[in-house]
Backbone as CSV, one residue per row, in Angstrom:
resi,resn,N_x,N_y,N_z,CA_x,CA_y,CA_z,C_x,C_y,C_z
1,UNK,-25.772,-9.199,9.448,-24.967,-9.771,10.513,-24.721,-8.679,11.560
2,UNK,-24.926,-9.283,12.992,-24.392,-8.046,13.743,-23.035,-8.499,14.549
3,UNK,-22.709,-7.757,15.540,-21.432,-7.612,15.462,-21.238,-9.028,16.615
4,UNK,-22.404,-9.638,17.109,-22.654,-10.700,17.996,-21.834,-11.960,17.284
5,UNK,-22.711,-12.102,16.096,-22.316,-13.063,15.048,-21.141,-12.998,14.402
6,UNK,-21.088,-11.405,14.166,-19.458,-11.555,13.767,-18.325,-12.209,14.722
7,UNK,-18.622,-11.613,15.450,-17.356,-12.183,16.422,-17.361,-13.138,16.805
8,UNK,-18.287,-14.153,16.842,-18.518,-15.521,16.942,-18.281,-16.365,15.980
9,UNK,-18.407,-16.190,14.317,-18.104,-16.805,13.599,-16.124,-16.203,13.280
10,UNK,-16.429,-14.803,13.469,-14.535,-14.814,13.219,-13.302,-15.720,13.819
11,UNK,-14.275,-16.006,15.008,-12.943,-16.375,16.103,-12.789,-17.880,15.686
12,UNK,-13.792,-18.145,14.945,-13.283,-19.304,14.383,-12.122,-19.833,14.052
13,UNK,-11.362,-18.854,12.867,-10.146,-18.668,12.447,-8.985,-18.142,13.232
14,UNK,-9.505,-17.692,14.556,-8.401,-17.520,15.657,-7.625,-17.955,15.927
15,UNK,-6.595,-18.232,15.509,-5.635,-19.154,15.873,-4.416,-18.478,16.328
16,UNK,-3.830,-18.812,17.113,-2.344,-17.706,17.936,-2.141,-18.469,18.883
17,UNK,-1.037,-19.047,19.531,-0.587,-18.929,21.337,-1.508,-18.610,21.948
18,UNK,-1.775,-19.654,22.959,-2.437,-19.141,24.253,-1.892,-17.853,24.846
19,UNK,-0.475,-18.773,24.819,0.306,-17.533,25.801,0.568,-15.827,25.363
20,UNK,-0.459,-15.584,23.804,-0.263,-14.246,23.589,-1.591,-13.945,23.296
21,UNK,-2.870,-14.305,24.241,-3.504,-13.584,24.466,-3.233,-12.219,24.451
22,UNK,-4.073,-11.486,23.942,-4.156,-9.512,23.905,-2.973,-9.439,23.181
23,UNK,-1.770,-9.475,23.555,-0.635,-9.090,22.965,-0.613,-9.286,21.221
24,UNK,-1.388,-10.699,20.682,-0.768,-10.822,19.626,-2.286,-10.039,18.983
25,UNK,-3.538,-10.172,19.147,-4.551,-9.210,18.588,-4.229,-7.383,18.516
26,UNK,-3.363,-7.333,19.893,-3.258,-5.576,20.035,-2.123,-5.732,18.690
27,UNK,-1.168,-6.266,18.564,0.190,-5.987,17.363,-0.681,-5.981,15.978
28,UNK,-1.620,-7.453,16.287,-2.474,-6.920,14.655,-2.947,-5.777,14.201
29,UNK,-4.000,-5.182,15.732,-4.698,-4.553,15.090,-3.837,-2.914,14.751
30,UNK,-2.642,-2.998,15.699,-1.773,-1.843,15.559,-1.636,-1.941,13.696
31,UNK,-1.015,-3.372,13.313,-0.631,-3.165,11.955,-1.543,-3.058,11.204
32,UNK,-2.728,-3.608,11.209,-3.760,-3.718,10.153,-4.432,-2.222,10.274
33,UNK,-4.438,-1.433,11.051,-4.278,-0.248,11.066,-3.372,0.949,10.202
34,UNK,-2.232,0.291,10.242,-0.977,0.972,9.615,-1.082,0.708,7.691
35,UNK,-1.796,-0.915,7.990,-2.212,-0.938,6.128,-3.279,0.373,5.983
36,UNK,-4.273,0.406,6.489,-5.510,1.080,6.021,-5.020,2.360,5.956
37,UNK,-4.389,2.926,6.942,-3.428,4.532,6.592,-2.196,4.594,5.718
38,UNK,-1.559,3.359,4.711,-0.973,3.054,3.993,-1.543,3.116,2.877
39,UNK,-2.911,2.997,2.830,-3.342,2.940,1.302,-3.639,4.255,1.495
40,UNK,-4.629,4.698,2.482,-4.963,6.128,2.273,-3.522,7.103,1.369
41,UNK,-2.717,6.960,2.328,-1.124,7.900,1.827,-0.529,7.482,0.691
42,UNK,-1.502,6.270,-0.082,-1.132,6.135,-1.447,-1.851,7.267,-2.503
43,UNK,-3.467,6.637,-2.101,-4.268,7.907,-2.856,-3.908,9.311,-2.757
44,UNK,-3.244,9.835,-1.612,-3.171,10.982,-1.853,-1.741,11.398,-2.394
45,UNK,-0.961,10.162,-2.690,0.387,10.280,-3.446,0.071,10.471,-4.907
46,UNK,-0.705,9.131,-5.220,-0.919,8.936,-6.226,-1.849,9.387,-7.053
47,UNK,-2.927,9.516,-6.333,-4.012,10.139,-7.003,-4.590,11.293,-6.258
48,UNK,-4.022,12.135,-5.700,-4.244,13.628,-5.323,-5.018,13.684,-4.636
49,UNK,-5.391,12.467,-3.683,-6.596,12.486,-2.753,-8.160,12.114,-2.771
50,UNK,-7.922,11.364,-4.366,-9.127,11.098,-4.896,-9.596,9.642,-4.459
51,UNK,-11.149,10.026,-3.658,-10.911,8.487,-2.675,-12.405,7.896,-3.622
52,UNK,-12.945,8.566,-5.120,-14.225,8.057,-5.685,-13.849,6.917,-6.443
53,UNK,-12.944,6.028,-6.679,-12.706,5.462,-7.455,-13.407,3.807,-6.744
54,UNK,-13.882,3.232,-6.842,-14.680,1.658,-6.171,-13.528,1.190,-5.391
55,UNK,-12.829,0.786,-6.666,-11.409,0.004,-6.177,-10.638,0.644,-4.928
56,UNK,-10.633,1.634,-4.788,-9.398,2.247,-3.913,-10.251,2.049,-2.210
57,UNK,-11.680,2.685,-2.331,-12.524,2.171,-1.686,-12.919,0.775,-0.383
58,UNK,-13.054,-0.213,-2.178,-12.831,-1.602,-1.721,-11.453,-2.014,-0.866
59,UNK,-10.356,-1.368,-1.805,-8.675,-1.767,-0.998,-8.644,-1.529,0.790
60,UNK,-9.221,-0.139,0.831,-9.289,0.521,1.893,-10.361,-0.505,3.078
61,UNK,-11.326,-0.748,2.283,-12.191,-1.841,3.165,-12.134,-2.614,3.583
62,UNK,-11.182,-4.028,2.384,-10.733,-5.061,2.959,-9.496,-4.616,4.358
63,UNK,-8.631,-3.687,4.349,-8.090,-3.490,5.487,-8.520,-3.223,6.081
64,UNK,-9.525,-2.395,6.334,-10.664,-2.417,7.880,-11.302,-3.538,8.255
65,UNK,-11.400,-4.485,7.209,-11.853,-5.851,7.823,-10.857,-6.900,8.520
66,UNK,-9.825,-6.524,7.996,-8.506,-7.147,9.019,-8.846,-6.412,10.583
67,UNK,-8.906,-4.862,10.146,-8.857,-4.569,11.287,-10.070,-4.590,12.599
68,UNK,-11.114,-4.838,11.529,-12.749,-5.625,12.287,-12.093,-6.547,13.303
69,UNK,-11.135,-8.080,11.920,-11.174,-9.351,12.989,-10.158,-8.858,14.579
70,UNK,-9.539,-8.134,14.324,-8.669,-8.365,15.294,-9.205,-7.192,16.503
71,UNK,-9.965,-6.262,16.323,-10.474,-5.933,17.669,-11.805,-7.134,18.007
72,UNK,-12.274,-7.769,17.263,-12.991,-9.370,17.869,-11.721,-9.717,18.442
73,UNK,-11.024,-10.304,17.973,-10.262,-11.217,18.253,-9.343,-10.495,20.355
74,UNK,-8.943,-9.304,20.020,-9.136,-8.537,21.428,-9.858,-8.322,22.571
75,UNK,-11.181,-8.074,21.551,-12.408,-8.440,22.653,-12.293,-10.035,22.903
76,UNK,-12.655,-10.582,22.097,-12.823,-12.347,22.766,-11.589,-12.087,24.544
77,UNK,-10.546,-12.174,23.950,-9.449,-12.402,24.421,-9.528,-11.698,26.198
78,UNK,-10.123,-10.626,25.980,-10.337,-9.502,27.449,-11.783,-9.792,27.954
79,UNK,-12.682,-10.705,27.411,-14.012,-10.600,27.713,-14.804,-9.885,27.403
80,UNK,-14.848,-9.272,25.860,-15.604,-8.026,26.275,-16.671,-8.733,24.955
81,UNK,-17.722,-8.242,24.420,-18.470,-8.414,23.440,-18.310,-7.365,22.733
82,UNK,-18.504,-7.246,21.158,-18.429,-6.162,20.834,-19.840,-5.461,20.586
83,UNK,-20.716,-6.428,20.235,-22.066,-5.239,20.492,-22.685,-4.522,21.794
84,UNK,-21.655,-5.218,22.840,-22.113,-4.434,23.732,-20.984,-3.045,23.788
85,UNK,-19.908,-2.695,23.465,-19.128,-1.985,23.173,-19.544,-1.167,22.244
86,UNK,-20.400,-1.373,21.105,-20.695,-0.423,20.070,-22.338,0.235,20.996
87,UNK,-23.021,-0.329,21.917,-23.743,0.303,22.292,-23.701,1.228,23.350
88,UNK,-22.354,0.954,23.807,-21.415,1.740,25.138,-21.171,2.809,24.158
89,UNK,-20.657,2.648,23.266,-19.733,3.796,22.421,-21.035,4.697,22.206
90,UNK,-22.069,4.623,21.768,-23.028,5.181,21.147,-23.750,5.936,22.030
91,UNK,-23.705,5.450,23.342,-24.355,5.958,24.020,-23.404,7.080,24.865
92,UNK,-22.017,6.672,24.749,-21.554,8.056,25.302,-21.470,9.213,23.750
93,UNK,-21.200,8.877,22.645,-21.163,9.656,21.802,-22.788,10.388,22.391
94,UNK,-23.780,10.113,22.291,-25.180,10.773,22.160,-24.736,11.481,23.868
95,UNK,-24.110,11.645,24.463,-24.390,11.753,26.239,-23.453,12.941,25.670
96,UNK,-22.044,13.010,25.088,-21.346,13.928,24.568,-22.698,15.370,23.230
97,UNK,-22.615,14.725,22.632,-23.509,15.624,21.858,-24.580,16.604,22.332
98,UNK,-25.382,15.514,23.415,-26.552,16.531,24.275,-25.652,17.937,25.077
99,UNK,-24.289,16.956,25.767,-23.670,18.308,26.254,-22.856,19.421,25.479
100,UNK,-22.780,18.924,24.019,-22.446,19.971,23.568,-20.887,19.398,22.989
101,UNK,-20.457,18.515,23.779,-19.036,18.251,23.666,-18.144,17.495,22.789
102,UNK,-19.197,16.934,21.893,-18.218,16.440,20.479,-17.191,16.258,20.273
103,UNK,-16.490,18.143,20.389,-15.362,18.193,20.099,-14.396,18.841,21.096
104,UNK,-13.376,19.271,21.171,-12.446,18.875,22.505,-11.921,17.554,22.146
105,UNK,-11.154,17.821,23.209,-9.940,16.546,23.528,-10.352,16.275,25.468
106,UNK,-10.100,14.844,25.252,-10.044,14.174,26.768,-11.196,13.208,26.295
107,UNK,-11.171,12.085,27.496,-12.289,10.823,27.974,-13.056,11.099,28.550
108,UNK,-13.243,12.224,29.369,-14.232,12.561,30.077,-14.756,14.512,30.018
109,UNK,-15.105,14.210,27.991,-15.626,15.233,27.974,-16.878,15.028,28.026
């Protein structure tokens, strides 16, 4: 599946207020965010940072898939596609790398 299809079959289940376009996808993806760094700060409570275990893995995954639907669900909402966004992204990551600039801080390294 690419990310065309994903976001086409996710938005299926879209359901929210008109009237909170962006607003109610940006609060998701803020929280479904806050799960996935919630489990992380478990493993390293609980299990000393040990991230080999399947399960802890899987836990960690299904919350990135919350957090998949809801930047679809953002994009739908602003117009944007997301495979064209992952090929934007990719192509400034590779435009960064040739110059050297990886790392640093700023948008227009």
């Amino acid at each position: 599946m690419d990310f065309r299809e994903y976001q086409q079959r996710a938005m299926v289940t879209a359901i929210y207020p008109e009237g909170a376009r962006i607003i109610y996808p940006a609060l998701g993806l803020a929280n479904e965010a806050g799960e996935v760094l919630g489990k992380i700060k478990k493993v390293i409570r609980d299990r000393g940072g040990d991230f080999g275990d399947p399960e802890v893995a899987a836990a960690i995954g299904a919350e990135l898939g919350d957090v998949l639907w809801y930047v679809a669900a953002l994009c739908r909402d602003l117009g944007l596609e997301m495979d064209a966004l992952a090929r934007q992204n990719v192509a400034k990551l590779a435009g960064r790398a040739a110059r050297g600039a990886l790392q640093g801080e700023g948008d227009a390294r």
